[in-house]
N, CA, C and O atoms as a DFTB+ gen file, in Angstrom:
304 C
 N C O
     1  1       0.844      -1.165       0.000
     2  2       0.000       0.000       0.000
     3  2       0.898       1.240       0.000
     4  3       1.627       1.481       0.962
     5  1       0.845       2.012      -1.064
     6  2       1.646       3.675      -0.913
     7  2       1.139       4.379       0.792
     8  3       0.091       4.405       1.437
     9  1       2.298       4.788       0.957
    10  2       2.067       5.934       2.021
    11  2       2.709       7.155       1.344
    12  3       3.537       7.160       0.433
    13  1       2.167       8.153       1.968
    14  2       2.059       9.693       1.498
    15  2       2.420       9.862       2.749
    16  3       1.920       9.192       3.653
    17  1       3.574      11.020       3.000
    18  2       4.394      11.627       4.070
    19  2       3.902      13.392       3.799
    20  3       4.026      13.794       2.642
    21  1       3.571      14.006       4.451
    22  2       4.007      15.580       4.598
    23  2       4.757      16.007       5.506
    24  3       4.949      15.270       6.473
    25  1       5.472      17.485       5.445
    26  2       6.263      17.618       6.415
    27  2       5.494      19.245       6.556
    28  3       6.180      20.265       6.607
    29  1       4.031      19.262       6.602
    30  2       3.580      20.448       6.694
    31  2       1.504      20.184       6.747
    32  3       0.868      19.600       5.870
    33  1       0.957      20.768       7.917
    34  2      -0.583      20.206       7.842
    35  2      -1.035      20.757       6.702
    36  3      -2.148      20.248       6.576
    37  1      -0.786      21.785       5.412
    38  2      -1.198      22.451       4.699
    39  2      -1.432      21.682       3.303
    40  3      -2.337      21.565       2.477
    41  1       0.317      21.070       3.563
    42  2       0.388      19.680       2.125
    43  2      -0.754      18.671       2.503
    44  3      -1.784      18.482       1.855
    45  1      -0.466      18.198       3.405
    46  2      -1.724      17.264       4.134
    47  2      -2.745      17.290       3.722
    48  3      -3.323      16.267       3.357
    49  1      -3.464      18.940       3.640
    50  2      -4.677      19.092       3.824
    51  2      -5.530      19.270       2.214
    52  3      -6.679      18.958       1.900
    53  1      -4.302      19.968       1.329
    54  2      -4.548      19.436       0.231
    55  2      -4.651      18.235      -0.718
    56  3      -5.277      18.097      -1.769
    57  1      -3.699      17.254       0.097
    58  2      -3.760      16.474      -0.439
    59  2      -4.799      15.140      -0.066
    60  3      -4.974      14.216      -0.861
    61  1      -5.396      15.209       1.172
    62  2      -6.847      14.914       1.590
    63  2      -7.888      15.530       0.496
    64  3      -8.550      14.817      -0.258
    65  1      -7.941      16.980       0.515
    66  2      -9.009      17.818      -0.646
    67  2      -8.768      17.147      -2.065
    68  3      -9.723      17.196      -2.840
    69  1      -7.518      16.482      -2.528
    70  2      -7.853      15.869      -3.746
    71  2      -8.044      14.021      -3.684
    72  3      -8.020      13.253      -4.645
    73  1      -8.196      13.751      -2.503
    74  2      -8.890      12.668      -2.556
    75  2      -7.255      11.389      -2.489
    76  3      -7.040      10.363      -3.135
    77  1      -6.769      11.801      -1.864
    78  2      -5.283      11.337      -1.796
    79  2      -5.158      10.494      -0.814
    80  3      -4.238       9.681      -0.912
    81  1      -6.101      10.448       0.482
    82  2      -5.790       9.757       1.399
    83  2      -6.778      10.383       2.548
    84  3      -7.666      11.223       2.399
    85  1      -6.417       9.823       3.551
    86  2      -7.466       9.927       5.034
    87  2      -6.335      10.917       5.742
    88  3      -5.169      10.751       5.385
    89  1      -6.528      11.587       6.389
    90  2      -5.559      12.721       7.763
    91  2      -5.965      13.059       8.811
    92  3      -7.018      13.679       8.964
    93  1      -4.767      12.511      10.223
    94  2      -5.139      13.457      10.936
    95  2      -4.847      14.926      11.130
    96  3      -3.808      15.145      10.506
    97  1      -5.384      16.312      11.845
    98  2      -4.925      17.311      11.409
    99  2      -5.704      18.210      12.337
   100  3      -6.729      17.763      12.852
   101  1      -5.330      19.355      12.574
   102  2      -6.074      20.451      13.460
   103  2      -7.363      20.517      13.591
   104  3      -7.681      19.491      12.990
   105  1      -8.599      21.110      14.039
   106  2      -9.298      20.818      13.660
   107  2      -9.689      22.936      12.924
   108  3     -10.259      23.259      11.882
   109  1      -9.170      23.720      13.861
   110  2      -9.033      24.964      13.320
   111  2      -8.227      25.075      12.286
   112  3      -8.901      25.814      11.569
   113  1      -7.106      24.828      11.613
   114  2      -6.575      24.438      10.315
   115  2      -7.775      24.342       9.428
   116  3      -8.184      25.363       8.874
   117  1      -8.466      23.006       9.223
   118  2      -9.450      22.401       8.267
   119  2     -10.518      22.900       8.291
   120  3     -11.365      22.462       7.513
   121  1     -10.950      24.303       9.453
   122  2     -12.283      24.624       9.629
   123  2     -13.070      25.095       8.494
   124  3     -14.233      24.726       8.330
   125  1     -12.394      26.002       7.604
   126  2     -13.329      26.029       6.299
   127  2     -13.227      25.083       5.282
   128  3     -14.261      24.979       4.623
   129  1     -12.525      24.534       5.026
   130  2     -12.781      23.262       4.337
   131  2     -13.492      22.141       4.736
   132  3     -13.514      21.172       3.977
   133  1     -14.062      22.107       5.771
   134  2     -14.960      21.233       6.603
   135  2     -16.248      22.269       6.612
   136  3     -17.305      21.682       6.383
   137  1     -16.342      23.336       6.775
   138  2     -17.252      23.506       6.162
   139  2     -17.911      23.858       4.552
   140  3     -19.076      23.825       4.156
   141  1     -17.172      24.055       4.143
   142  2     -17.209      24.077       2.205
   143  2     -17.734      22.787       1.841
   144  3     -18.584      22.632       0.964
   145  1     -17.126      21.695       2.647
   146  2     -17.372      20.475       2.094
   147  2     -16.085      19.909       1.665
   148  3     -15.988      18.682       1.661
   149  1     -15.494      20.333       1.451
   150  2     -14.075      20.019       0.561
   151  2     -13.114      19.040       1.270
   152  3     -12.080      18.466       0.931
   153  1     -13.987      19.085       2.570
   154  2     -13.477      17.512       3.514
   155  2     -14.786      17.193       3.967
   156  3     -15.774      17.924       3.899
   157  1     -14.705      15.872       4.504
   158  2     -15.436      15.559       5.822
   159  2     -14.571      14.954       6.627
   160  3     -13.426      14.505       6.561
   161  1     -15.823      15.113       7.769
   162  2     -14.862      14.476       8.984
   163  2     -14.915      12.866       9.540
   164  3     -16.116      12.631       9.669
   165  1     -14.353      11.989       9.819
   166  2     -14.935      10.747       9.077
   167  2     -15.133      10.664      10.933
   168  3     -15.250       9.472      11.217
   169  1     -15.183      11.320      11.888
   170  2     -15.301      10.451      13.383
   171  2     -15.341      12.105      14.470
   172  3     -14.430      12.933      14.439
   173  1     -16.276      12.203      15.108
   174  2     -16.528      13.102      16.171
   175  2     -15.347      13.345      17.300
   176  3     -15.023      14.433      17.774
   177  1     -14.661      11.752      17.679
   178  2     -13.423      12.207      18.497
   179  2     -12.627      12.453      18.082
   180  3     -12.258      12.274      16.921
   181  1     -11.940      13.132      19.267
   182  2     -10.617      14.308      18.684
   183  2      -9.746      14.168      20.075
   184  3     -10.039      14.096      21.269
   185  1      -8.349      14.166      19.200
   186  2      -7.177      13.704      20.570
   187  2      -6.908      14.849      20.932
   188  3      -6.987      15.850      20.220
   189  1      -6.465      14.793      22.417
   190  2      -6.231      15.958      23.290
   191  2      -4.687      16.355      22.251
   192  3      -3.948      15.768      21.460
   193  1      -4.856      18.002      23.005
   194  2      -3.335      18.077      22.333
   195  2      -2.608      19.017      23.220
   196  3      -3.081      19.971      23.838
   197  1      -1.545      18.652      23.189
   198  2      -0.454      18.901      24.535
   199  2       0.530      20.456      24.500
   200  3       1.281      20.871      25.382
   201  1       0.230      21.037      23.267
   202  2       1.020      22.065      22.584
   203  2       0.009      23.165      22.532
   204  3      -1.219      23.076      22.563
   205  1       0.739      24.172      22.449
   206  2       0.224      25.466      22.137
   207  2       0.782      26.315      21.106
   208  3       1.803      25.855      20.596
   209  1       0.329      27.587      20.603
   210  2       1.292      28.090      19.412
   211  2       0.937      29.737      19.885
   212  3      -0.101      30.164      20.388
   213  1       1.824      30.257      19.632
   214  2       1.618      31.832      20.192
   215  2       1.896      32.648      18.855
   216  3       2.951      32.555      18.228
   217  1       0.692      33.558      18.447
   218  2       1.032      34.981      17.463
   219  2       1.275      35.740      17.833
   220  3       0.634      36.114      18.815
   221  1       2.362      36.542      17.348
   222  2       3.388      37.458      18.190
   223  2       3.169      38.372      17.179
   224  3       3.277      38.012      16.007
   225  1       2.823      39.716      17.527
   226  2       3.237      41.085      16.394
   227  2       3.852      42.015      16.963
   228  3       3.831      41.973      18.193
   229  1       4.343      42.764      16.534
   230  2       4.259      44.162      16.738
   231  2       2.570      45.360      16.563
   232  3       1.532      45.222      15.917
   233  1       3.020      46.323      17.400
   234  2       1.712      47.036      17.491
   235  2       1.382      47.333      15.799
   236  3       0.250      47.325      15.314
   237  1       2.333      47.526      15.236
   238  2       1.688      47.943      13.383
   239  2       1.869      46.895      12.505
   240  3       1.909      47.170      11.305
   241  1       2.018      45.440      12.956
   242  2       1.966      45.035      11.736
   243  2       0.745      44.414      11.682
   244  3       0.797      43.647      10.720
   245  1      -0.744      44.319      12.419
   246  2      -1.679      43.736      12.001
   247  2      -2.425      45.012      12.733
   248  3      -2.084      45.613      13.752
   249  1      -3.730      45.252      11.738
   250  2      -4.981      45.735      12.263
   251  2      -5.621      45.598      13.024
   252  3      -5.240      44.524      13.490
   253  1      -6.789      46.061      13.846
   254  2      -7.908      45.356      14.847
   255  2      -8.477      44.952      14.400
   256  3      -9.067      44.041      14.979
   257  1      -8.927      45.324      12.583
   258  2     -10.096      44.388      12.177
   259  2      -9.492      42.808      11.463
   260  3     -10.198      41.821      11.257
   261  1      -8.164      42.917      11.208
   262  2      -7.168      41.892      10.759
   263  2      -7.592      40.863      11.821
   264  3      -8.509      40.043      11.766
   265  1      -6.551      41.146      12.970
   266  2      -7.071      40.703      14.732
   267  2      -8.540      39.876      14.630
   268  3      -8.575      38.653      14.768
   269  1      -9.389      40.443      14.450
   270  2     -10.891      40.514      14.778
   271  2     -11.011      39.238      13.733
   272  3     -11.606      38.293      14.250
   273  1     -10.580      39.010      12.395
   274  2     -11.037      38.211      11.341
   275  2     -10.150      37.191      11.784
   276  3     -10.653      36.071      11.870
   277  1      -8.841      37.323      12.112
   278  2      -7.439      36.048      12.727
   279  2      -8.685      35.401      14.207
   280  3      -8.932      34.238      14.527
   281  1      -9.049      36.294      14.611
   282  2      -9.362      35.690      16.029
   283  2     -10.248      34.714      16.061
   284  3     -10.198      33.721      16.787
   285  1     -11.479      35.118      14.883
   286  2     -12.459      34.579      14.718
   287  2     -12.422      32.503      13.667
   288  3     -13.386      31.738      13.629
   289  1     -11.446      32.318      13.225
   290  2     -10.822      31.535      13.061
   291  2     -10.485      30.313      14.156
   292  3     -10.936      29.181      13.982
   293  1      -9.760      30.613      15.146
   294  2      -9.511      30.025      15.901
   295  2     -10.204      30.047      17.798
   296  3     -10.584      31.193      18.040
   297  1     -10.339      29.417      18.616
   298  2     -10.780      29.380      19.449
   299  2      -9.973      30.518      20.591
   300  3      -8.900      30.078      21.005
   301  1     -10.212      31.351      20.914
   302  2      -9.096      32.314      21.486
   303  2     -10.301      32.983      22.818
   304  3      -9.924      33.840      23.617
């Protein structure tokens, strides 16, 4: 059986969208493509996850309404 490796959830996630294989993967990552349709989700549970990721700016390089659209994306 081929296996398919990425070294990035983005390759992953396209390559799930063309019908390439099954993935696990963020679930905020895939959120509009799970809703577009352009995935499904094949199972309701979801593994805990032990990591965190921090966005760091400076005061001028993102907007409040930038902010406001980034925030709304992810669970914050």
């Amino acid at each position: 059986m081929p296996q398919l490796r990425f070294d990035t959830q983005l390759s992953a996630i396209n390559a799930a969208k063309a019908g390439l294989g099954v993935m696990l993967a963020s679930l905020p990552l895939c959120g509009a493509a799970l809703a577009s349709g352009d995935l499904i989700r094949l199972d309701e549970r979801s593994l805990p996850h032990h990591e965190s990721y921090w966005l760091l700016a400076g005061p001028n390089a993102i907007s409040r309404r930038e902010w406001t659209a980034l925030a709304a994306l992810v669970d914050v």
